[in-house]
C-alpha positions as protocol buffer text, in pm:
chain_id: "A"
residue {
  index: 1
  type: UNK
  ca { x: -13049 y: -3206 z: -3544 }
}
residue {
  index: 2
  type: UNK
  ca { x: -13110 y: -3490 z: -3697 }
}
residue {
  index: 3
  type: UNK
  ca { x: -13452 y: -3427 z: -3849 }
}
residue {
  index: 4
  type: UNK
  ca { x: -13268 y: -3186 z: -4128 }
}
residue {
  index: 5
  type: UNK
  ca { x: -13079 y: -3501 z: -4162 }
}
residue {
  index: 6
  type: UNK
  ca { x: -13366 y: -3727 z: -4219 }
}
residue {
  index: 7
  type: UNK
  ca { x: -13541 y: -3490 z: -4417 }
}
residue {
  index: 8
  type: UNK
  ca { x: -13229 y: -3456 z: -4688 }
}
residue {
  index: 9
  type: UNK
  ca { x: -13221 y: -3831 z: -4708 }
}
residue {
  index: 10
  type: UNK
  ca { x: -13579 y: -3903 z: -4746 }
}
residue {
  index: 11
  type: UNK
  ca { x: -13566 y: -3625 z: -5083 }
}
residue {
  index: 12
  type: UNK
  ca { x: -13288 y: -3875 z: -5264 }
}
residue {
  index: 13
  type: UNK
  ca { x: -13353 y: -4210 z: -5035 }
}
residue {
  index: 14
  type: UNK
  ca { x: -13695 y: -4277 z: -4925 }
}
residue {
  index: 15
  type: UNK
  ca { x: -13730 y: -4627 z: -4852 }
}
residue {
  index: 16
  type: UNK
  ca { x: -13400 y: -4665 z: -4678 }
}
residue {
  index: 17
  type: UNK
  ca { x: -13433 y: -4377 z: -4482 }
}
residue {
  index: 18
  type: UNK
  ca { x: -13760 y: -4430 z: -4344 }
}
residue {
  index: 19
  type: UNK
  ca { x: -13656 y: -4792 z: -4199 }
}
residue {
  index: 20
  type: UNK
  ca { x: -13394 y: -4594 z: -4080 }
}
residue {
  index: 21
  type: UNK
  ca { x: -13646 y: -4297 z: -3882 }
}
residue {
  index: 22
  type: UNK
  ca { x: -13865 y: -4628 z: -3772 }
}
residue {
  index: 23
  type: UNK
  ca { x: -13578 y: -4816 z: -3673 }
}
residue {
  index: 24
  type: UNK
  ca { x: -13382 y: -4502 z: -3481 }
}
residue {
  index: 25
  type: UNK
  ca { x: -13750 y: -4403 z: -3355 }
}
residue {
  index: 26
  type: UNK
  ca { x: -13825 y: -4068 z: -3332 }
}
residue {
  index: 27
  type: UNK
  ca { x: -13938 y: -3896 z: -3033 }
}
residue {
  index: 28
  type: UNK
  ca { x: -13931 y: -3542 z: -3019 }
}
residue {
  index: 29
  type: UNK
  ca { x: -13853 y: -3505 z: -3412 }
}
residue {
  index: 30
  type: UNK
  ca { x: -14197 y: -3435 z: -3513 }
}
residue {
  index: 31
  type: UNK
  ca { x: -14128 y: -3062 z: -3379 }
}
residue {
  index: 32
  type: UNK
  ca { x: -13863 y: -3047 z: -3548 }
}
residue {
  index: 33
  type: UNK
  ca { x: -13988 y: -3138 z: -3855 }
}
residue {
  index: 34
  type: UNK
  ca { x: -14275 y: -2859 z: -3818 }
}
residue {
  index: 35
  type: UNK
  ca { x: -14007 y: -2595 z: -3752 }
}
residue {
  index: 36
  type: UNK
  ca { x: -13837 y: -2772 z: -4079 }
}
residue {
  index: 37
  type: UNK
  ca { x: -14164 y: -2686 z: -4236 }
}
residue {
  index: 38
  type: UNK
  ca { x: -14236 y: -2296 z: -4103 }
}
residue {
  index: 39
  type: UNK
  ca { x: -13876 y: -2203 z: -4204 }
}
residue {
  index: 40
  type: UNK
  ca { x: -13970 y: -2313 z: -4568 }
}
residue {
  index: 41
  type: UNK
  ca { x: -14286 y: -2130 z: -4570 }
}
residue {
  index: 42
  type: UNK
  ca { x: -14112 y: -1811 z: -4425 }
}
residue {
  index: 43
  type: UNK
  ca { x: -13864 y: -1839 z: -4659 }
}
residue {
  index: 44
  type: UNK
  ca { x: -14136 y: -1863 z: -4960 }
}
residue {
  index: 45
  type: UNK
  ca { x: -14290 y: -1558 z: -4755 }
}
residue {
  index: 46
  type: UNK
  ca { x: -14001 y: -1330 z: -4769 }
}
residue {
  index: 47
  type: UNK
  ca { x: -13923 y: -1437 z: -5085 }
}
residue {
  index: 48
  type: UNK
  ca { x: -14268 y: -1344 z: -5189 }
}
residue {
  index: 49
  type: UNK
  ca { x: -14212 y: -946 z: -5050 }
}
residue {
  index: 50
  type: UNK
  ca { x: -13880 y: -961 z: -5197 }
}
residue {
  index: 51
  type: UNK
  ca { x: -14021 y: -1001 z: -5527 }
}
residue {
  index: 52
  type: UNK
  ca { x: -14311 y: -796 z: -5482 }
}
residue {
  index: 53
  type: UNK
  ca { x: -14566 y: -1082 z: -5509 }
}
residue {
  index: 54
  type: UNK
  ca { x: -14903 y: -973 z: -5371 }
}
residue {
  index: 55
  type: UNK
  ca { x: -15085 y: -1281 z: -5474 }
}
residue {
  index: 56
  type: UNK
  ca { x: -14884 y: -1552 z: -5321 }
}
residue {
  index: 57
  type: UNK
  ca { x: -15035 y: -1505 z: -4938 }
}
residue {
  index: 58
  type: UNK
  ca { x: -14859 y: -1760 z: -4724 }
}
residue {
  index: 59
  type: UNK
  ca { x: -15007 y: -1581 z: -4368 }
}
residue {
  index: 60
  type: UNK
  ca { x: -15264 y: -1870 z: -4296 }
}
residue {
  index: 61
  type: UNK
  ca { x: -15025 y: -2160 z: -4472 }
}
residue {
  index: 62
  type: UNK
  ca { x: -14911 y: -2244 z: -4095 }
}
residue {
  index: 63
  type: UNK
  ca { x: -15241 y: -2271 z: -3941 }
}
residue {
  index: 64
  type: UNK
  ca { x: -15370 y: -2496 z: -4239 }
}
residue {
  index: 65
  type: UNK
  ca { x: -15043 y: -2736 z: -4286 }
}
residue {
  index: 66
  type: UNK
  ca { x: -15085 y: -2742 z: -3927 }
}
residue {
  index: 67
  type: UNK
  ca { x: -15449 y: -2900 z: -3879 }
}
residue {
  index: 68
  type: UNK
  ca { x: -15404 y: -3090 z: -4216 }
}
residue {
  index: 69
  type: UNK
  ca { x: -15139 y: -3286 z: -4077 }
}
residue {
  index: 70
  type: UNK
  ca { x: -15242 y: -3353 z: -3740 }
}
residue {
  index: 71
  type: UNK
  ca { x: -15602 y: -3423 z: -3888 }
}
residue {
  index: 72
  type: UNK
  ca { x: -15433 y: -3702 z: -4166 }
}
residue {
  index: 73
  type: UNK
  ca { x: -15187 y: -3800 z: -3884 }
}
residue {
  index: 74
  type: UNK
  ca { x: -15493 y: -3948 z: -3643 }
}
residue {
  index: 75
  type: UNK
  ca { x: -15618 y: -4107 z: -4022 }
}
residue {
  index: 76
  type: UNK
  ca { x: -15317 y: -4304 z: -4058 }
}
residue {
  index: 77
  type: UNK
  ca { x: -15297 y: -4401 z: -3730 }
}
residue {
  index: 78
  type: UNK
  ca { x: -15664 y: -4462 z: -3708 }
}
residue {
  index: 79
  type: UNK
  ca { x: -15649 y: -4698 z: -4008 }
}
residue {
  index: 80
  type: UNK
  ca { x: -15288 y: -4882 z: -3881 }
}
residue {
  index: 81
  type: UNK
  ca { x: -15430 y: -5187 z: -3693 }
}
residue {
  index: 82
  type: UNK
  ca { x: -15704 y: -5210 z: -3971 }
}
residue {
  index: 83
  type: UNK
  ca { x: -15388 y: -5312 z: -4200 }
}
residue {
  index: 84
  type: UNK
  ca { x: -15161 y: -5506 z: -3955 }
}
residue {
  index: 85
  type: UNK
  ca { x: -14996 y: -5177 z: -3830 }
}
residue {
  index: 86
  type: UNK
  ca { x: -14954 y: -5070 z: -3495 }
}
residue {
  index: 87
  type: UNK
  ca { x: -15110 y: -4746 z: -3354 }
}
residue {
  index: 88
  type: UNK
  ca { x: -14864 y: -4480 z: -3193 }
}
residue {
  index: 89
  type: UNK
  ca { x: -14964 y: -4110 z: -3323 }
}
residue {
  index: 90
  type: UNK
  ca { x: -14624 y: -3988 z: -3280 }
}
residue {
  index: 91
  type: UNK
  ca { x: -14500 y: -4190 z: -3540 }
}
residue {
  index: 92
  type: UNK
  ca { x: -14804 y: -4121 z: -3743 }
}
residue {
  index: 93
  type: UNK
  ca { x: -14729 y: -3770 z: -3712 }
}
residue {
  index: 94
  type: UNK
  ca { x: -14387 y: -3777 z: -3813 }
}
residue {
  index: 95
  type: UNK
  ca { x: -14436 y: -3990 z: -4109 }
}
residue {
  index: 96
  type: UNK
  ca { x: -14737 y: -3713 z: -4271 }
}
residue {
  index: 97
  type: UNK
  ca { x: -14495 y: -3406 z: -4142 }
}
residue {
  index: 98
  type: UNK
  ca { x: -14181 y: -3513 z: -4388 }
}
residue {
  index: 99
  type: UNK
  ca { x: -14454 y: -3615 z: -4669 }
}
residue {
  index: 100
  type: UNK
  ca { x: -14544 y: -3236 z: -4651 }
}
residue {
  index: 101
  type: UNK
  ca { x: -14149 y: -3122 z: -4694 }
}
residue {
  index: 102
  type: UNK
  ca { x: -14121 y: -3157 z: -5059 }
}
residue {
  index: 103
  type: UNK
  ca { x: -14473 y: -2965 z: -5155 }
}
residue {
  index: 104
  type: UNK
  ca { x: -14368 y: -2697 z: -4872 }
}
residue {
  index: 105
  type: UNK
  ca { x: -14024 y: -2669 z: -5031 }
}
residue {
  index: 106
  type: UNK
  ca { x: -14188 y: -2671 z: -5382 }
}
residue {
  index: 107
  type: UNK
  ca { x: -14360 y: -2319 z: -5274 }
}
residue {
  index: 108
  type: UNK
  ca { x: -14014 y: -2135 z: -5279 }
}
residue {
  index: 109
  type: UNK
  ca { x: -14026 y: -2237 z: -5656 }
}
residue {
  index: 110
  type: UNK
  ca { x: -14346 y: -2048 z: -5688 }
}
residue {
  index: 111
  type: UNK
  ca { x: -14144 y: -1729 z: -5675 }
}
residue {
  index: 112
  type: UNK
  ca { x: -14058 y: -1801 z: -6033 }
}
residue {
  index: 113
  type: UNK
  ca { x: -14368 y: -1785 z: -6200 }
}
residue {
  index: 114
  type: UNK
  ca { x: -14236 y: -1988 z: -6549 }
}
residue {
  index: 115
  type: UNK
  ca { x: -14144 y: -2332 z: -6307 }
}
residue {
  index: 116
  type: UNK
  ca { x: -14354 y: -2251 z: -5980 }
}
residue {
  index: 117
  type: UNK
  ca { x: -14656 y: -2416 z: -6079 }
}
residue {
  index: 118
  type: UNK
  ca { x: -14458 y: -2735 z: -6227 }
}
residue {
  index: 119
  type: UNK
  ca { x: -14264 y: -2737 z: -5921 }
}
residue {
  index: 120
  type: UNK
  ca { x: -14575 y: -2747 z: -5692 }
}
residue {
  index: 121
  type: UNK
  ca { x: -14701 y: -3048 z: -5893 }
}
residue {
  index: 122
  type: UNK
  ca { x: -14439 y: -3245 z: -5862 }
}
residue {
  index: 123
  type: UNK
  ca { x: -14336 y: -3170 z: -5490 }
}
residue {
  index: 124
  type: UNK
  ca { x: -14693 y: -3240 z: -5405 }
}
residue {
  index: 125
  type: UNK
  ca { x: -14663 y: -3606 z: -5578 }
}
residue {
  index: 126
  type: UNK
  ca { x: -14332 y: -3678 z: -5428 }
}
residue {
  index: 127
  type: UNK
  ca { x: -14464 y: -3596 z: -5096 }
}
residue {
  index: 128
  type: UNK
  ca { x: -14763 y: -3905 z: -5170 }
}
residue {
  index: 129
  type: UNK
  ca { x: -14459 y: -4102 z: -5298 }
}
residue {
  index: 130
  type: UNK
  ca { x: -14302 y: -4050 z: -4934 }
}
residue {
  index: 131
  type: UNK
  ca { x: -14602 y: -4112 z: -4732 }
}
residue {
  index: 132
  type: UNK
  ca { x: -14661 y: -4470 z: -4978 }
}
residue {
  index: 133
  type: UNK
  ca { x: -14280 y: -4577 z: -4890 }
}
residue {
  index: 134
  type: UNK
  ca { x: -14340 y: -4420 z: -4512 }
}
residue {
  index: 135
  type: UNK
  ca { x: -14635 y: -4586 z: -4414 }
}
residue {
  index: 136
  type: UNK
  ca { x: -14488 y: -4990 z: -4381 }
}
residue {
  index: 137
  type: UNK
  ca { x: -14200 y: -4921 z: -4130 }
}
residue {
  index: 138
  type: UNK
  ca { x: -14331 y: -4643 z: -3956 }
}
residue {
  index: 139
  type: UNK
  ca { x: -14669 y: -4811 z: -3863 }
}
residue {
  index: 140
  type: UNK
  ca { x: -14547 y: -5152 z: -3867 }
}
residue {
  index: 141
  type: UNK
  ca { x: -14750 y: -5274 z: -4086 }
}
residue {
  index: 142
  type: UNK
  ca { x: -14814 y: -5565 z: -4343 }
}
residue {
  index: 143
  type: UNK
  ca { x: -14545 y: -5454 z: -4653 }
}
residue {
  index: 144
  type: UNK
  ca { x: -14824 y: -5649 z: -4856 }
}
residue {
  index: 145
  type: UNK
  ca { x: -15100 y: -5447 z: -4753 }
}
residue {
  index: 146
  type: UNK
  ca { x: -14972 y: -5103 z: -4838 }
}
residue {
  index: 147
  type: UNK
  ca { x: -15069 y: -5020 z: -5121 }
}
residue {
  index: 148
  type: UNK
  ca { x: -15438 y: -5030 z: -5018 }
}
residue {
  index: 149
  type: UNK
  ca { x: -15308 y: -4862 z: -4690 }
}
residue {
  index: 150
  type: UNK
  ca { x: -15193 y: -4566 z: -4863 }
}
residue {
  index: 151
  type: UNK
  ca { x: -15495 y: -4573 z: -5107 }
}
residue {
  index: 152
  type: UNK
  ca { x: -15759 y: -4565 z: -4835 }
}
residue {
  index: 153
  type: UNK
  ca { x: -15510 y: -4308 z: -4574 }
}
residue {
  index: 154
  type: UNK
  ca { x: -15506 y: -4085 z: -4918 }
}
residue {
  index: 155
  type: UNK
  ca { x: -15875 y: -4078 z: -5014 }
}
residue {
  index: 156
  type: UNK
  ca { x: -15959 y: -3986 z: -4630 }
}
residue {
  index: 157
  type: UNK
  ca { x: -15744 y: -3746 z: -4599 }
}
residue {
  index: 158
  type: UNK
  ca { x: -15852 y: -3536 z: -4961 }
}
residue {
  index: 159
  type: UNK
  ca { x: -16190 y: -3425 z: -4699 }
}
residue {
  index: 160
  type: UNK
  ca { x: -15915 y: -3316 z: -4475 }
}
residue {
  index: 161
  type: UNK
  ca { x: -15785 y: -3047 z: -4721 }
}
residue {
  index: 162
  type: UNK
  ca { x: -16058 y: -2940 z: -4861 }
}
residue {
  index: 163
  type: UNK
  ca { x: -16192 y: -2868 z: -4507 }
}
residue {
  index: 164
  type: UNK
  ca { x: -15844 y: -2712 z: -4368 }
}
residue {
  index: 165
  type: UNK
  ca { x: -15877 y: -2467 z: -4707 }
}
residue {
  index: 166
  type: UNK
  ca { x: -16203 y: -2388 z: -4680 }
}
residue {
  index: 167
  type: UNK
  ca { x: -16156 y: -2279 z: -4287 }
}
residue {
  index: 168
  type: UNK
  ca { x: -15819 y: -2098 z: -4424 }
}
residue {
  index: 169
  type: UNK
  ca { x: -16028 y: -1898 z: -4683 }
}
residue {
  index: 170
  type: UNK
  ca { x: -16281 y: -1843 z: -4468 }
}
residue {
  index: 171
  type: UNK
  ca { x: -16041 y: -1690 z: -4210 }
}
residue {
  index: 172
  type: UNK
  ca { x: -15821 y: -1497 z: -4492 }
}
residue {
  index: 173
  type: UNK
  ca { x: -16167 y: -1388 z: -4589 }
}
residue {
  index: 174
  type: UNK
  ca { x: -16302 y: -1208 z: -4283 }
}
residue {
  index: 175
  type: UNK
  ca { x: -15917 y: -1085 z: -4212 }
}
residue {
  index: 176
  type: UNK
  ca { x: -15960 y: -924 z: -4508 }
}
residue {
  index: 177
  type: UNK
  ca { x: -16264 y: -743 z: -4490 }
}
residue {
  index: 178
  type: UNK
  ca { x: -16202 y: -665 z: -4165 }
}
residue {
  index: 179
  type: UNK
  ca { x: -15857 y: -484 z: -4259 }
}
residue {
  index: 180
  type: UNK
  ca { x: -16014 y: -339 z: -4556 }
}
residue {
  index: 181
  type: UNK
  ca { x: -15790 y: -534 z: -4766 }
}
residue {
  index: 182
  type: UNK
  ca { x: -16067 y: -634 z: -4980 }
}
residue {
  index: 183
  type: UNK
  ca { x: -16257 y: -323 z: -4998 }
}
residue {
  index: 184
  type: UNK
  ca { x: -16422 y: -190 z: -5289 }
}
residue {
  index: 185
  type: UNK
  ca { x: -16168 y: 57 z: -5503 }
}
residue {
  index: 186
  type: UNK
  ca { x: -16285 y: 422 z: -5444 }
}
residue {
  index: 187
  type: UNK
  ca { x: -16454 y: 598 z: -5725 }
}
């Protein structure tokens, strides 16, 4: 599968590797790089039980990486032709899916609470450094107009989080009163 492939080059090779994905094209990846994605997350989660972690609740991480990346996927392509680019969703897709790898894999490092948190930091600004060096051959744009690409595709797309989080905790919420999980302690 060559989406694990891509996905181990892009953490040590960015720039090559994405005009390698654009070049290659990549129909049908973009599943594959969700499932890349859920097995990292179910990884974190069992890791999580393992270790007897209450308070690290990946259940609703799927639904909200989910809708955060198809949401900032149509920004990108939205804003392609505005910056020379070409639109084509799929390849819109795939190039926000791997910029969510490193956070995701970053969440398996949360399990140790003494690095998790710098971990998480840092795989969340490698995954902007991904989408910056991503966002030229993937949507064919102007290599010259980029950075203010990836400025403007970034500051849209902070709404999109805080909107996919606040429909998470609002789910999570109601889950949990409705399961009693968040019931007053008897006494």
């Amino acid at each position: 599968m060559r989406a694990i492939a891509w996905t181990v080059r892009l953490l040590f090779r960015p720039a090559a590797t994405w005009r390698r994905i654009a070049d290659e094209g990549g129909a049908g990846s973009e599943y594959h790089v969700l499932m890349i994605l859920f097995a990292l997350i179910a990884v974190a989660e069992i890791g999580a039980l393992a270790t007897d972690q209450r308070d690290l609740d990946l259940t609703l991480l799927i639904p909200t990486i989910t809708l955060a990346i198809v949401t900032q996927a149509a920004i990108v392509n939205w804003l392609a032709p505005r910056f020379g680019g070409s639109k084509a969703f799929n390849r819109s897709f795939l190039l926000v899916a791997f910029s969510y790898v490193p956070g995701v894999l970053a969440l398996c490092f949360e399990l140790i609470p003494q690095i998790g948190q710098l971990f998480s930091w840092i795989g969340a600004i490698y995954g902007f450094v991904l989408l910056y060096f991503g966002l030229a051959p993937m949507m064919r744009s102007d290599a010259t107009r980029n950075s203010g690409y990836f400025l403007v595709a970034a500051a849209l797309s902070l709404p999109t989080f805080v909107v996919a989080g606040a429909i998470s905790a609002t789910v999570d919420l109601v889950l949990g009163l409705l399961s009693g999980r968040y019931a007053p302690p008897p006494g």
